[in-house]
ZAZAKOL-961973 format. One line per field, with one value per residue (C-alpha): residue in one letter; x, z, y. Coordinates in Angstrom, 2 decimals, m for minus. Layout:
REM residues N
resn = [A  ...]
east = [X  ...]
up = [Z  ...]
north = [Y  ...]
END
This chain:
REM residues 404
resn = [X  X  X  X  X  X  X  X  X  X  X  X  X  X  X  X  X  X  X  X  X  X  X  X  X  X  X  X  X  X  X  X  X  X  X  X  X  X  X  X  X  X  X  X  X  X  X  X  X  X  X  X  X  X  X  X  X  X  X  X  X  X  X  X  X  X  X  X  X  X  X  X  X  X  X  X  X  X  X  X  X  X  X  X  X  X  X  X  X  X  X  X  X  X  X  X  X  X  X  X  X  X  X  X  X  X  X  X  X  X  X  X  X  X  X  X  X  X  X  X  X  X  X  X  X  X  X  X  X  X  X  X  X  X  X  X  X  X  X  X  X  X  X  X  X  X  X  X  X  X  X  X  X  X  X  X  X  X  X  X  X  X  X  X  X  X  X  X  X  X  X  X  X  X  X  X  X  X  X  X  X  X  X  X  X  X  X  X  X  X  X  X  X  X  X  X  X  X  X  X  X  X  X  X  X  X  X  X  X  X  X  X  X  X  X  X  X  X  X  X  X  X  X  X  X  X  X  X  X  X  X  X  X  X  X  X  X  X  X  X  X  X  X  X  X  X  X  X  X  X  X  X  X  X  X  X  X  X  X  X  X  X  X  X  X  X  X  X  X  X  X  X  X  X  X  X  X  X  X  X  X  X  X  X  X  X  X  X  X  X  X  X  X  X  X  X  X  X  X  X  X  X  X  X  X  X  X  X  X  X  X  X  X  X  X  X  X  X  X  X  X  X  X  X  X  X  X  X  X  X  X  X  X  X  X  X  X  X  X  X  X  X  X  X  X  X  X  X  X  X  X  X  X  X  X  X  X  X  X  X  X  X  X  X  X  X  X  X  X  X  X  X  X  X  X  X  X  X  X  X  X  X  X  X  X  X  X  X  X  X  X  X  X  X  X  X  X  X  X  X  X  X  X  X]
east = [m35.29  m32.97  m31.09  m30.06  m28.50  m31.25  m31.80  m28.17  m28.44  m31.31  m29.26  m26.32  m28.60  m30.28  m27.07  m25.28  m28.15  m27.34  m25.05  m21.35  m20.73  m23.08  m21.91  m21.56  m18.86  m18.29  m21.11  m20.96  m24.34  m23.76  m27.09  m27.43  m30.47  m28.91  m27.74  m27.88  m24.92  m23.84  m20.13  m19.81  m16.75  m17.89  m16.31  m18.59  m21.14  m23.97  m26.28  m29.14  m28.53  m28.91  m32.27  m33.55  m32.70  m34.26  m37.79  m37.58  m36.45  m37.52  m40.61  m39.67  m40.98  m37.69  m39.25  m38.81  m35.01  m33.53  m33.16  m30.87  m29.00  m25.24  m22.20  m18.46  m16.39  m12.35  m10.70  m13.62  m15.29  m12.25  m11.83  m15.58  m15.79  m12.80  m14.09  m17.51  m15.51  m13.73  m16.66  m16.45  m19.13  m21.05  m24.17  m22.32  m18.22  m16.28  m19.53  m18.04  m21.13  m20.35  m17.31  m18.83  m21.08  m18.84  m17.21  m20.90  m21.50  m18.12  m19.15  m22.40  m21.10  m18.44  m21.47  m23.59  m20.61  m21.06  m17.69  m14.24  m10.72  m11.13  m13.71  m12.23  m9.21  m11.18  m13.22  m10.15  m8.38  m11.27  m11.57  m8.02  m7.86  m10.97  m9.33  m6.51  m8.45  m9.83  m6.40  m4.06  m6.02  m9.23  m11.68  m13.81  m12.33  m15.12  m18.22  m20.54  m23.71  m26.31  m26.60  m22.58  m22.22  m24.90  m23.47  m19.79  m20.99  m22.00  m19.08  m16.70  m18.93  m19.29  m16.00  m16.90  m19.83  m20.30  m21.62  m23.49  m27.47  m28.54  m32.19  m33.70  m36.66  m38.36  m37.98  m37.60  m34.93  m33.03  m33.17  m32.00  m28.54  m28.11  m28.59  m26.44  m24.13  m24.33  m23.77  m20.55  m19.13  m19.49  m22.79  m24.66  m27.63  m29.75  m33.36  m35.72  m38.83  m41.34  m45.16  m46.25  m44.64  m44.20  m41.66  m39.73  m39.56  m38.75  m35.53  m34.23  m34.51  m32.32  m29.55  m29.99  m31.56  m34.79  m38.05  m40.76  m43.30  m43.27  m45.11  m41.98  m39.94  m39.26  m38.36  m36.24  m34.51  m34.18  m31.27  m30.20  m26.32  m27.41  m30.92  m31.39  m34.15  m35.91  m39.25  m40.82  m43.54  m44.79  m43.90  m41.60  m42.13  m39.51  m39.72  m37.83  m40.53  m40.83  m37.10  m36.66  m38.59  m37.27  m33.30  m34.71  m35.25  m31.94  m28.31  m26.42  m24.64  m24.55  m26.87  m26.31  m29.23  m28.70  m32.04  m31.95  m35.50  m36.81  m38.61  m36.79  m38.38  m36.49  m37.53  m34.09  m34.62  m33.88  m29.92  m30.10  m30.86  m27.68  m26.39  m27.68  m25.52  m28.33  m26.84  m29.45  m29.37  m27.85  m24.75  m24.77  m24.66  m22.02  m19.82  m20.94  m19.78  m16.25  m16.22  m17.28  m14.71  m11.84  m13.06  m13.15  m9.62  m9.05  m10.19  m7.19  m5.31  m7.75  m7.63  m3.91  m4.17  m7.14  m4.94  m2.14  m4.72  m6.33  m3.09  m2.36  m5.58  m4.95  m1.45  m2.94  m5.88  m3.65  m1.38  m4.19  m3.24  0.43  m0.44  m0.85  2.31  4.23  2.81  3.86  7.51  7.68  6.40  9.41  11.58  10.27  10.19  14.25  14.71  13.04  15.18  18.06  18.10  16.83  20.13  22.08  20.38  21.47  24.73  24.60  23.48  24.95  23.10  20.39  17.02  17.25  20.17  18.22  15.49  17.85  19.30  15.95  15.03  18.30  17.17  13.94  14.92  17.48  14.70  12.71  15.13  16.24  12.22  11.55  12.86  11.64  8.25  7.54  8.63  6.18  4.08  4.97  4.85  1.54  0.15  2.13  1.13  3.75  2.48  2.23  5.27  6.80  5.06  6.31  9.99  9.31  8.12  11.53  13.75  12.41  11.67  8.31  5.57  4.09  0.63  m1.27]
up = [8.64  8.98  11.80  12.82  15.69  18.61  17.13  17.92  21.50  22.36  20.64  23.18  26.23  25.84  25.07  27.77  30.01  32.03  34.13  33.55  31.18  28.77  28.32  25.62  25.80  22.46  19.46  15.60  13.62  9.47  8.32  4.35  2.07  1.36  4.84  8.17  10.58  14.37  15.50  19.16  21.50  24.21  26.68  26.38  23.90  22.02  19.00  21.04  22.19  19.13  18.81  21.21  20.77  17.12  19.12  21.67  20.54  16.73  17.43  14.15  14.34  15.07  12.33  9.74  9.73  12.08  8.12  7.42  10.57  10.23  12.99  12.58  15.83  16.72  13.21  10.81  12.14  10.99  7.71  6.97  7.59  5.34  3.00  3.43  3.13  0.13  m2.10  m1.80  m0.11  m2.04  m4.26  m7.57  m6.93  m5.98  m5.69  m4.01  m1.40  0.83  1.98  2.33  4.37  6.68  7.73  8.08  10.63  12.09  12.78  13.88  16.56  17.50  17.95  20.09  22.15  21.74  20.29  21.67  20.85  19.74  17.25  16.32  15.41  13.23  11.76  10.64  9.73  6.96  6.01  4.79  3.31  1.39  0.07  m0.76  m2.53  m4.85  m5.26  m6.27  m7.77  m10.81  m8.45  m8.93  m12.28  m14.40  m14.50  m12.93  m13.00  m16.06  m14.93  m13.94  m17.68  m19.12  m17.72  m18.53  m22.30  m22.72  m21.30  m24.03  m26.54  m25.90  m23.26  m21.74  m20.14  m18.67  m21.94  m23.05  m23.02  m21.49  m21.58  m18.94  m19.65  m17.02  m12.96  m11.73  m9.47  m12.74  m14.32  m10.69  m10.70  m13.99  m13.05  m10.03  m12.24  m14.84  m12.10  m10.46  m14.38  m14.31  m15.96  m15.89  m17.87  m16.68  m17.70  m16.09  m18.03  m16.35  m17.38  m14.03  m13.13  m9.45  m9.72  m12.24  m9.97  m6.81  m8.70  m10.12  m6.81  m5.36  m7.98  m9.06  m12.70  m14.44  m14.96  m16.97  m18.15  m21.90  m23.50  m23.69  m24.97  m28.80  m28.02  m25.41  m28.06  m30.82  m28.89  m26.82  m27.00  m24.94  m24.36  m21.54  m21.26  m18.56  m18.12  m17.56  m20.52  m21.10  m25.47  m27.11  m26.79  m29.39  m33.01  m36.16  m37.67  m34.88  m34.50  m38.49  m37.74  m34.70  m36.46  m39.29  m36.83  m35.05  m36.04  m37.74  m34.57  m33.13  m30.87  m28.40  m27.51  m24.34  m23.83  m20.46  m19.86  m20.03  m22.08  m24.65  m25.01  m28.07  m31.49  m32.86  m36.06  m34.52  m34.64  m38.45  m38.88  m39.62  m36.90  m34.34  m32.25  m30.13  m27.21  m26.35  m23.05  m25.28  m25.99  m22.88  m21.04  m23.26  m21.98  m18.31  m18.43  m19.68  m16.66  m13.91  m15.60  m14.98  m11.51  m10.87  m12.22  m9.18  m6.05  m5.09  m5.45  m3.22  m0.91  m0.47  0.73  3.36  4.45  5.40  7.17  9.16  10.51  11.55  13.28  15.06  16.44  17.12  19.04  20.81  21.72  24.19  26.82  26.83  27.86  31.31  31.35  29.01  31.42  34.48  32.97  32.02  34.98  37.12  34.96  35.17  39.01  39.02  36.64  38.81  41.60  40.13  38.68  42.14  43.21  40.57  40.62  44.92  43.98  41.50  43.33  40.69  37.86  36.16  35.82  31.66  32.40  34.65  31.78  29.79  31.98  32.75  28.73  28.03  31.03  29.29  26.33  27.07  29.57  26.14  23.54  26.51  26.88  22.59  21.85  24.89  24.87  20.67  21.66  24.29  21.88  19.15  21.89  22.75  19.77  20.32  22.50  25.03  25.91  29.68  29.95  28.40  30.87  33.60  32.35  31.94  35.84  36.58  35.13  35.84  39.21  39.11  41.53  40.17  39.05  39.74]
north = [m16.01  m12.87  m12.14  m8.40  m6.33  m7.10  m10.91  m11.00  m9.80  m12.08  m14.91  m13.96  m13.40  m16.63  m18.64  m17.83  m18.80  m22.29  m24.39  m23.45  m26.31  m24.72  m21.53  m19.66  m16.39  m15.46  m15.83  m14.28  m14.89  m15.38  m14.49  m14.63  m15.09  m18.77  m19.90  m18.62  m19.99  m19.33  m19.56  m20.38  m20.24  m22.77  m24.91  m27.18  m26.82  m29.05  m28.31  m28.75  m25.26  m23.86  m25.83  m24.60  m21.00  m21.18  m22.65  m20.67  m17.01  m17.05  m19.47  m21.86  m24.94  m27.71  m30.09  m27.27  m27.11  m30.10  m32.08  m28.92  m28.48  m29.14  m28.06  m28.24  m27.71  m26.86  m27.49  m28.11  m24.92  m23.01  m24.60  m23.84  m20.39  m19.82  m21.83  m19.55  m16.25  m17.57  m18.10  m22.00  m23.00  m20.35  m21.77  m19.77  m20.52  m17.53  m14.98  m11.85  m10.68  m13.34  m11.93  m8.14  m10.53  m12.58  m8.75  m7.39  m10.37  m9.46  m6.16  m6.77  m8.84  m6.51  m4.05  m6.34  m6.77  m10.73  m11.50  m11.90  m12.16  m15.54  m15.48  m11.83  m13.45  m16.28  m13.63  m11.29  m14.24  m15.65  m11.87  m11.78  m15.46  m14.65  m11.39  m13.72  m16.03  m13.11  m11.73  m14.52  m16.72  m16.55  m17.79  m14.70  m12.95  m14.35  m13.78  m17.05  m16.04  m14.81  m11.54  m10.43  m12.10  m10.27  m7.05  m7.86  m8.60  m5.42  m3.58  m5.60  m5.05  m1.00  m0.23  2.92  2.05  5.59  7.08  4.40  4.48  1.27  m0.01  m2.37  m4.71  m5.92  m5.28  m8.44  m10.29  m11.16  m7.45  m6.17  m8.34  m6.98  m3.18  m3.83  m5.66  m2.58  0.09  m1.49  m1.53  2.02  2.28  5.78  6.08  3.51  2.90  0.37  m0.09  m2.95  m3.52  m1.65  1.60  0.86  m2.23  0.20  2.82  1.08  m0.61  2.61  4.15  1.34  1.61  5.65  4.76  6.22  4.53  4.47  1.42  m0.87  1.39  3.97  1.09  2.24  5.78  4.24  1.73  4.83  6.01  3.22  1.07  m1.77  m3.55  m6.17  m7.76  m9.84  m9.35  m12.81  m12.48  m15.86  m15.07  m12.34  m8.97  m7.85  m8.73  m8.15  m5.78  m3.42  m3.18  m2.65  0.76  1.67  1.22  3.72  6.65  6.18  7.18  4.60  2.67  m0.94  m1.98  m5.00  m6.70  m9.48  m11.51  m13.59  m14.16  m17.72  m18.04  m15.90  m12.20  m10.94  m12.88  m14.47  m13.30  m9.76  m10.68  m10.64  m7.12  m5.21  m3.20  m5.98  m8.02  m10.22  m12.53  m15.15  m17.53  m20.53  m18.67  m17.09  m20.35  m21.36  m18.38  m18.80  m22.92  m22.26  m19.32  m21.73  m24.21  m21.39  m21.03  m24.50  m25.24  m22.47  m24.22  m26.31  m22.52  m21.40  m24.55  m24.56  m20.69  m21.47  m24.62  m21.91  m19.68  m21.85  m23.21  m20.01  m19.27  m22.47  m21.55  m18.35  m20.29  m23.23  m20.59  m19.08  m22.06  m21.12  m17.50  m17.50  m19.23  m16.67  m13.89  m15.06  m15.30  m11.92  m10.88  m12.91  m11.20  m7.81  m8.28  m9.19  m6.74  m3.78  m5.29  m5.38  m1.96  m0.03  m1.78  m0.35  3.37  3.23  2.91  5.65  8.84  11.17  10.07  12.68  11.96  11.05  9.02  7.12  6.47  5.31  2.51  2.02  1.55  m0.69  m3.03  m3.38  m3.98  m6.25  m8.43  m8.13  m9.57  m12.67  m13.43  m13.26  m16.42  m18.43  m17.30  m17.97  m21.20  m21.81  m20.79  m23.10  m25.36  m24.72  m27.45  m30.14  m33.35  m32.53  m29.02  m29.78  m31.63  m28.68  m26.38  m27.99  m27.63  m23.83  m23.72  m25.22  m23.26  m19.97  m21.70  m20.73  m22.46  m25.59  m25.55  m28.28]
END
């Protein structure tokens, strides 16, 4: 289920349908190929909404994913979506997309017009703790999944990756996170060669390689630095004799050889040829655990900066109720202000017309620097359990009419 620009108006339409104490005013939708997740500013609002829009507007059946519903509201809601945009919640620890995902979703919304200032807020505010996360801590500096580690193997073994000739076996899911891997590393001179043409070709479209199909496969090793290979093959498709007399028509230099297909598709006795550095998926795995390790010794790093964003979102959000308030106190003091100077300004008939803007600006200013302190103390107030009280005392000493 993927959601996109018009799924996103229908999702808003349809939400804000109903009584008042349903309705929905702002609304981002998170839609990845591992979760799909709608953030709701509501007065008062239920899951049962969001049933029903899934029923209703996407027509999937409510047996099918009630068992993987979950919701989060006011403070948990925060924390998870900067836990999302930090890579936490993430099925590999620290993976990067999801935070070029969480400001996709941002956007999206800002494009459907469904969002607001609140939710624009939240949404800037994971944005920079996830960028946070990735900057001052390790939570993403090592590779955690076979592919990145497959790709950042072969840059240490060869360093410029830009002039190296880089072989691709197999067009599948796997060899496609290792291209894309490849290509962010600087790779160049990429080529894709899969058992059927087509798969080959539509990959190295995607990421600006070459294709071609197996049977190119020893002219292609004859010159090539690096081989990965994922094809899938149900037995090996490389062995030790064939790569003997592919070596002996090539110029004497290493080649790196990373196998990552399950089962194995390069023979192991091809790391004994001379020349040959072969990285299988055991010692592969064995890099990729100590990684995750690193990353995991990360996460209360990471959980002590998200703890610090989310608290200010949530002065940010509990400040909201204050503002009314604050407005209506600048505005009393603008209004004496404006009196007070066309008082002044009678009394002063010889004044020019910049001298005028300038007692005009120091009035201002001065009104300004009075009101700073009160006011970011109404807000601070704002989140504490006597907020009204406090109110009220504002009220009376700017003598300001009583709410009820």
């Amino acid at each position: 289920m993927v959601f996109n620009a018009e799924n996103i108006h229908d999702a808003s339409m349809y939400l804000a349908c109903g009584d008042d104490n349903n309705q929905i005013s702002e609304l981002v939708i998170l839609s990845t190929c591992n979760r799909i997740e709608l953030y709701a500013v509501s007065n008062c609002f239920v899951p049962d909404a969001l049933e029903s829009f899934l029923v209703d507007v996407r027509g999937v059946a409510a047996h099918l994913f009630r068992p993987h519903l979950y919701h989060y509201t006011d403070k948990q809601a925060v924390s998870h979506l900067l836990q999302v945009a930090s890579g936490l919640d993430s099925l590999v620890l620290g993976e990067p997309q999801i935070l070029g995902q969480v400001a996709d979703a941002l956007e999206l919304a800002r494009q459907t017009s469904s969002i607001g200032p609140i939710l624009s807020r939240l949404f800037q505010r994971a944005i920079h703790a996830g960028k946070r996360a990735r900057t001052e801590t390790y939570i993403a500096r090592n590779p955690a999944s076979i592919s990145s580690l497959a790709a950042s193997m072969a840059e240490a073994s060869i360093h410029n990756l830009s002039q190296a000739q880089i072989v691709i076996l197999g067009a599948g899911e796997m060899a496609e996170l290792a291209v894309e891997a490849l290509r962010k590393r600087g790779a160049v001179k990429v080529l894709v060669l899969n058992r059927t043409i087509e798969r080959a070709e539509i990959l190295a479209k995607r990421w600006q390689a070459t294709a071609s199909t197996f049977e190119y496969m020893n002219e292609a090793l004859s010159t090539a630095d690096i081989l990965i290979s994922s094809t899938g093959a149900p037995h090996t498709i490389l062995h030790p004799g064939t790569l003997k007399d592919i070596l002996e028509q090539r110029p004497a230099r290493p080649l790196v050889m990373i196998d990552i297909a399950v089962p194995r598709d390069i023979d192991p006795g091809c790391g004994e040829i001379p020349g040959v550095v072969l990285y299988d998926m055991d010692s592969l795995q064995a890099h990729l655990k100590h990684s995750l390790s690193e990353r995991e010794a990360e996460v209360p790093r990471v959980k002590a900066i998200l703890t610090k964003e989310a608290e200010k979102f949530l002065d940010f959000f509990h400040s909201l109720d204050m503002l009314p308030l604050i407005a209506e106190v600048r505005q009393h003091a603008e209004v004496i202000r404006q009196t007070e100077l066309d008082k002044t300004l009678r009394h002063l008939p010889g004044l020019s017309e910049a001298e005028k803007a300038r007692i005009e600006a120091m009035t201002s200013a001065l009104v300004k620097k009075l009101l700073d302190t009160p006011t970011n103390r109404m807000r601070a107030e704002a989140n504490t359990p006597t907020a009204s009280e406090y109110a009220s005392m504002v009220r009376t000493l700017f003598g300001l009419t009583t709410v009820d």
